[in-house]
C-alpha positions as CSV (number, residue, x, y, z in Angstrom):
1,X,-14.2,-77.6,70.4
2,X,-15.9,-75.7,73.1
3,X,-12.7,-73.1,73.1
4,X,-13.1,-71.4,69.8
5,X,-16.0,-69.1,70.3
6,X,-17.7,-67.0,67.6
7,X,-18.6,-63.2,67.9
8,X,-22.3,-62.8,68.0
9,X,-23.8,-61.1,64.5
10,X,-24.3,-57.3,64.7
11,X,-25.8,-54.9,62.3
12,X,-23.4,-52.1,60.3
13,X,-20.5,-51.6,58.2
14,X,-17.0,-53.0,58.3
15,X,-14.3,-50.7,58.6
16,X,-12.9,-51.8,55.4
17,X,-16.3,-50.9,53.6
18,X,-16.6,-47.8,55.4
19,X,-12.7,-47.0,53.9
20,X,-14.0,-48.2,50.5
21,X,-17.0,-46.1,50.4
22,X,-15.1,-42.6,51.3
23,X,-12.0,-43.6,48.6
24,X,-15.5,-44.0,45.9
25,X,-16.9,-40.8,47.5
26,X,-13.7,-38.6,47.1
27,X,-12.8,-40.1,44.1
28,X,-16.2,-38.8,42.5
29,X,-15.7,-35.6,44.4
30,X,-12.8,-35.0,43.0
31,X,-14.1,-35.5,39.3
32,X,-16.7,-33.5,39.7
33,X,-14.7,-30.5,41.2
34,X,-12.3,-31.1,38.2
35,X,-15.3,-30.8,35.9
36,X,-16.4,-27.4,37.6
37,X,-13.0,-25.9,37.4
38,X,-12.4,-26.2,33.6
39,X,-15.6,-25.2,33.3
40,X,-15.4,-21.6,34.9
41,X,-11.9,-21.7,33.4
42,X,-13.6,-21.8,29.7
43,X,-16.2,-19.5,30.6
44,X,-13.4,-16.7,31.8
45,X,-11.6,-17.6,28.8
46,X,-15.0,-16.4,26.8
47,X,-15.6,-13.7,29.1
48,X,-12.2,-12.4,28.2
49,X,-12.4,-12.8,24.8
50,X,-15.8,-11.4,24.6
51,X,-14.2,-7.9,26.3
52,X,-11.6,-7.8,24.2
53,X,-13.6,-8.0,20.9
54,X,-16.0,-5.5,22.3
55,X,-13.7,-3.0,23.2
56,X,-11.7,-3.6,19.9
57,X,-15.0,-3.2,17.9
58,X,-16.2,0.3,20.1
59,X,-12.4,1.7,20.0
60,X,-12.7,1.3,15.9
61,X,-16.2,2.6,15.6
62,X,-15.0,6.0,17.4
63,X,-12.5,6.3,15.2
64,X,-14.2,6.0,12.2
65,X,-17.1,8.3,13.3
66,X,-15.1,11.1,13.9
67,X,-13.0,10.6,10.8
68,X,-16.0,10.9,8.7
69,X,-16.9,14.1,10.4
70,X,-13.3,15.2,9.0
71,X,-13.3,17.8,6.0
72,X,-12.0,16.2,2.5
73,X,-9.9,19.4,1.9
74,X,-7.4,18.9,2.8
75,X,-8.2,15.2,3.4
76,X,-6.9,13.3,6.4
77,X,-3.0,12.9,6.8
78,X,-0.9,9.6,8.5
79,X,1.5,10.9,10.5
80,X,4.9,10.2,9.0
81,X,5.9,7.7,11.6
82,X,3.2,5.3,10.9
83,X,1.8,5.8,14.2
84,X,-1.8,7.2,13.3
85,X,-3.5,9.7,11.3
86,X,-4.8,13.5,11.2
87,X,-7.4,15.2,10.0
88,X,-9.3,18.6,10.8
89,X,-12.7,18.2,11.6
90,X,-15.8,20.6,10.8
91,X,-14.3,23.4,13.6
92,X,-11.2,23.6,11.6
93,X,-9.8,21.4,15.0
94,X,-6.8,19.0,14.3
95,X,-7.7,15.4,15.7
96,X,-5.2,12.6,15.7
97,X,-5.5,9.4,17.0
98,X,-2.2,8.0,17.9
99,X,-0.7,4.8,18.9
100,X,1.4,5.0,22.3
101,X,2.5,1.8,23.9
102,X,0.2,-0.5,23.6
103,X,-2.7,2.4,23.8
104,X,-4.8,4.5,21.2
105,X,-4.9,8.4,22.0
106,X,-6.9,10.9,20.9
107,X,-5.3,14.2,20.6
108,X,-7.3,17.5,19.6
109,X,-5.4,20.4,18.3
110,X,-1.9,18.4,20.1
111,X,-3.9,18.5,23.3
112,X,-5.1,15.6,25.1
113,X,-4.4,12.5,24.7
114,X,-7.3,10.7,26.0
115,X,-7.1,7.0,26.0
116,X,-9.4,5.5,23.0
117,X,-8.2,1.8,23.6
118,X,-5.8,-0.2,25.2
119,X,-4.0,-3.9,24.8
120,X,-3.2,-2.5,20.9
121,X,-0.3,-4.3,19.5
122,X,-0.8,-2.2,16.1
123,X,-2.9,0.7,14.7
124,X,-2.7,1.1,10.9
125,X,-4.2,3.8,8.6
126,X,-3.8,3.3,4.6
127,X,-4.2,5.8,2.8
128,X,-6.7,5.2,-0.3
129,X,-5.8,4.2,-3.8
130,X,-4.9,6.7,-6.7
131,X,-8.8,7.9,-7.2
132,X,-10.1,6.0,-4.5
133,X,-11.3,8.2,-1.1
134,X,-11.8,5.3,1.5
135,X,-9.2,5.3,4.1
136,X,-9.2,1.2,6.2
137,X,-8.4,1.4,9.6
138,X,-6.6,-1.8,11.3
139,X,-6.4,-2.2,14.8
140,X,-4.7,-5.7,16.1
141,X,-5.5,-6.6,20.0
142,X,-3.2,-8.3,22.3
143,X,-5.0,-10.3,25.0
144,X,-2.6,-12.4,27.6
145,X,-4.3,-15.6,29.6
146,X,-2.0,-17.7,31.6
147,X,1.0,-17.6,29.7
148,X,-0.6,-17.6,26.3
149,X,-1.8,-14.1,24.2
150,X,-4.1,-14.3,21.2
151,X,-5.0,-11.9,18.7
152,X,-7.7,-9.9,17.8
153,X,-8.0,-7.6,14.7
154,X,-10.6,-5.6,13.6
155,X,-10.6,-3.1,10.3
156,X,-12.8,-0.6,8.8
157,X,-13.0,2.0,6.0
158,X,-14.3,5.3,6.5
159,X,-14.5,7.9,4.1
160,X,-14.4,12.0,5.2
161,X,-17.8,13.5,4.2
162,X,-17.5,16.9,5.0
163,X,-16.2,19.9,2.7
């Protein structure tokens, strides 16, 4: 039995533990990496949303500030369309704030047309109940992330304070 001869014991890894311990490794890796993605997928997803709501809430604050400044006589008009509303402000200048696309303008004296918000799917004024003077403004915000939109409305009332 002197033929079959043994390799001498040496120190280190097997190439089949080495292969084990980089499949573990990239496996974990990979988890990991999976982890971080959804999580700066959810926080641009909040990010966005975040924008959209601020903008929404800014656009509708403008709005409403200037249409207090309006003069109750004669009070503020919606524009037969739908689209917006009138008023004259304390100057005796027309402002109207207009839906265009999917944008708010703001016109003064048919002038203008400065852009007040954008990403508006609708832009509503009603007009107050018999004896009531408070107009309520609804804006509705489109927002589109990969291949789904969501919604975002915000509404106010104002009523014109100046005569």
């Amino acid at each position: 039995m002197k033929y079959l001869h043994t390799l001498p014991h040496k120190d280190g890894f097997t190439l089949i533990e080495v292969f084990i311990t980089m499949i573990i490794f990239t496996f974990v890796i990979g988890m990991v990496y999976g982890v971080y993605q959804m999580g700066l997928f959810v926080y641009k997803d909040n990010e966005t949303r975040l924008w959209t709501t601020q903008e929404a809430r800014m656009s509708l604050e403008r709005i409403i500030r200037e249409a207090r400044a309006a003069k109750s006589e004669p009070p503020p008009s919606i524009l037969p369309d739908g689209d917006g509303f009138s008023f004259q402000n304390i100057n005796s200048e027309t402002i109207a704030f207009r839906i265009s696309a999917d944008k708010i303008l703001r016109y003064k004296d048919d002038v203008g047309g400065n852009i007040i918000a954008t990403g508006v799917s609708s832009f509503t004024v009603t007009s107050p109940p018999s004896g009531g003077s408070s107009y309520k403004i609804t804006i509705e915000f489109k927002r589109s992330l990969k291949g789904s939109e969501d919604f975002y409305e915000v509404s106010g009332e104002f009523t014109p304070r100046n005569k």
